[in-house]
C-alpha positions as CSV (number, residue, x, y, z in Angstrom):
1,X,-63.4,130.6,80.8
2,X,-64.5,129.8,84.0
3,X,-66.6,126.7,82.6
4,X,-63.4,125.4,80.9
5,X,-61.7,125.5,84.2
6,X,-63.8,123.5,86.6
7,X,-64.4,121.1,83.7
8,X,-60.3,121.0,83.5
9,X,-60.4,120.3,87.5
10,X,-63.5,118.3,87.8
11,X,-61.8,115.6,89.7
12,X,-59.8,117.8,92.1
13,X,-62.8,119.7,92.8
14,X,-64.6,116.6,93.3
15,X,-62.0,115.2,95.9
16,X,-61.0,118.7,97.9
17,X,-64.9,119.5,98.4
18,X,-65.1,115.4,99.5
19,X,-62.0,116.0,101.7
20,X,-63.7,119.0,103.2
21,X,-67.2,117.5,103.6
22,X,-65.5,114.9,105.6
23,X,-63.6,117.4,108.3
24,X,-66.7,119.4,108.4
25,X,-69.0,116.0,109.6
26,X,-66.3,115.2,112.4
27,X,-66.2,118.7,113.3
28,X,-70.2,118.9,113.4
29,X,-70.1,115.9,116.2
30,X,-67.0,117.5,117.7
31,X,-69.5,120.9,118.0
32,X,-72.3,118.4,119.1
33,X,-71.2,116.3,121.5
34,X,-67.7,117.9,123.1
35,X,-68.3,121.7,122.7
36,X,-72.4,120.9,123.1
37,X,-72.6,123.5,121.1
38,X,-76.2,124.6,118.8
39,X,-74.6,127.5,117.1
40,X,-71.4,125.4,115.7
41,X,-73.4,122.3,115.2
42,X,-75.9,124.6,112.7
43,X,-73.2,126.2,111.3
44,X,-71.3,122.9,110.1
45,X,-74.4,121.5,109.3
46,X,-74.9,124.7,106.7
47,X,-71.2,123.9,105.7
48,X,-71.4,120.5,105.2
49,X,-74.0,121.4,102.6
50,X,-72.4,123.8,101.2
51,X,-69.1,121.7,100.5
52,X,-70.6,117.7,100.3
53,X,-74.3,117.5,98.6
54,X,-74.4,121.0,96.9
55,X,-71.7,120.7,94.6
56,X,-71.7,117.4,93.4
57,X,-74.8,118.3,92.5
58,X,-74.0,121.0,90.2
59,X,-70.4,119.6,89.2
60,X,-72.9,117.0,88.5
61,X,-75.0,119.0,85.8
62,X,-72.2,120.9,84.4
63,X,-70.6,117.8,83.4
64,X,-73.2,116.7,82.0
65,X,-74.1,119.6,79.9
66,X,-71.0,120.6,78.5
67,X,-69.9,116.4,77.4
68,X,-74.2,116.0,76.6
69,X,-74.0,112.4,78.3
70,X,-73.5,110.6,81.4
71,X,-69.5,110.0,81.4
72,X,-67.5,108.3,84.2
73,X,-67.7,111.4,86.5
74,X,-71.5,112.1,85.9
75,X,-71.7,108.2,87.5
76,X,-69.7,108.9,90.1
77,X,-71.5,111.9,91.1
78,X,-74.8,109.7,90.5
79,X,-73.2,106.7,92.9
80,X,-72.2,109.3,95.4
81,X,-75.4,111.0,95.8
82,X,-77.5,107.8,96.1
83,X,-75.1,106.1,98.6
84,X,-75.5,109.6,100.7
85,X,-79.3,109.2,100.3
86,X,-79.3,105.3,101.0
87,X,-76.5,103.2,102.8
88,X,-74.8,106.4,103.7
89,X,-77.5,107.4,106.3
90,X,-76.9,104.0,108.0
91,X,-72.6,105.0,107.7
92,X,-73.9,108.3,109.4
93,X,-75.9,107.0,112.3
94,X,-72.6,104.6,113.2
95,X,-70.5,107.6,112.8
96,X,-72.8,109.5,115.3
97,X,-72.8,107.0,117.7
98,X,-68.8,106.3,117.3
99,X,-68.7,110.0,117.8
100,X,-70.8,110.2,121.1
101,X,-68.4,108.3,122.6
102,X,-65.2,109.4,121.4
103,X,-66.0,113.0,121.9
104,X,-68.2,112.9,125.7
105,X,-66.6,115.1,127.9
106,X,-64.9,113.3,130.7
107,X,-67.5,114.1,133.1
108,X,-70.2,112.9,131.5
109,X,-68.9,109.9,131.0
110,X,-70.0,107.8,134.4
């Protein structure tokens, strides 16, 4: 039952837990570099795992078992992943830096 659902939603799932991942990583820098915050910064971190890399991943599998081949969304999960482990770390460290600024507290800014 459950199976047939988030094979049915796929897509959705796919996007909301993208659309999330994305909030989470601005809120991480928000935590790091205007709140200066460890304990926020960790915990978006954990989020970020939790709703970006970990289930593509196993959206990723599922797919794949219950259609026994790589399909269109197996791919995209397969493109996603390996842009997050290649080119995305680059998109990251300009993000980061983008962030530093945009979010420095007014003081520290000289």
């Amino acid at each position: 039952m459950i199976l047939n659902t988030i094979m049915e939603y796929k897509w959705i799932i796919l996007f909301a837990m993208e659309v999330v991942a994305w909030f989470v990583t601005i809120f991480m820098f928000y935590a790091r570099y205007r709140m200066q915050s460890t304990r926020w910064f960790k915990f978006s971190t954990v989020v970020f795992a939790l709703t970006g890399v970990i289930p593509q991943v196993i959206l990723g599998v599922i797919n794949f078992f219950v259609v026994k081949e790589v399909d269109a969304f197996t791919s995209v999960i397969i493109v996603l992943l390996v842009y997050g482990f290649t080119l995305g770390k680059k998109q990251v460290k300009k993000l980061d830096a983008w962030a530093q600024i945009k979010f420095a507290r007014k003081s520290d800014v000289s």
